[in-house]
C-alpha angles and dihedrals in degrees: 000000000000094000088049091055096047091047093051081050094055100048088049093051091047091050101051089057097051088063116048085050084055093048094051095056093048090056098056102104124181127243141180136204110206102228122244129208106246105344107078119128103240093052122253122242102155101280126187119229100269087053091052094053088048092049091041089052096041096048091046091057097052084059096057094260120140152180101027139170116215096210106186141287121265138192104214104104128098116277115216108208096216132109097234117118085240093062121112122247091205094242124100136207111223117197135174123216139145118295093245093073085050089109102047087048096053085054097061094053106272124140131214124236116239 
């Protein structure tokens, strides 16, 4: 009796962790902020591409979100051809983190992908 019921303990156990790692997955969405030319918060110098990651992330995990994939940048946004700070640049960060942090994300100025 004693081994039934160990063994009925262990297979719970094991299901129950199978799915909240499953679930976890299932709940990372991608995003993506639209680059500015001078307004980001996380300040523009010219940065390549290994110092933006550093300054998105960075910058992500002063405001409490974590943890979060820098995915790549991209160029397929719309370029505004204006000297303003607001102005696009035409690329685009695109990140991936859990859902949760979906509202704080859309705050600082991400967008989420359809």
């Amino acid at each position: 009796m004693k081994s039934l019921f160990l063994s009925a303990f262990c297979s719970l156990v094991l299901l129950l962790l199978y799915s909240c790692e499953n679930e976890g997955n299932s709940e990372l969405l991608v995003y993506y902020y639209e680059q500015t030319s001078c307004s980001d918060p996380w300040v523009n110098s010219y940065y390549d591409s290994k110092e933006l990651k550093s300054a998105v992330m960075s910058y992500l995990s002063d405001q409490g979100i974590r943890p979060v994939d820098f995915l790549f940048l991209s160029a397929d946004g719309i370029q505004q051809i204006c000297s303003a700070c607001s102005c696009s640049t035409g690329n685009r960060i695109w990140i991936k983190a859990p859902m949760r942090f979906e509202g704080r994300l859309l705050k600082l100025g991400f967008l989420k992908t359809p």
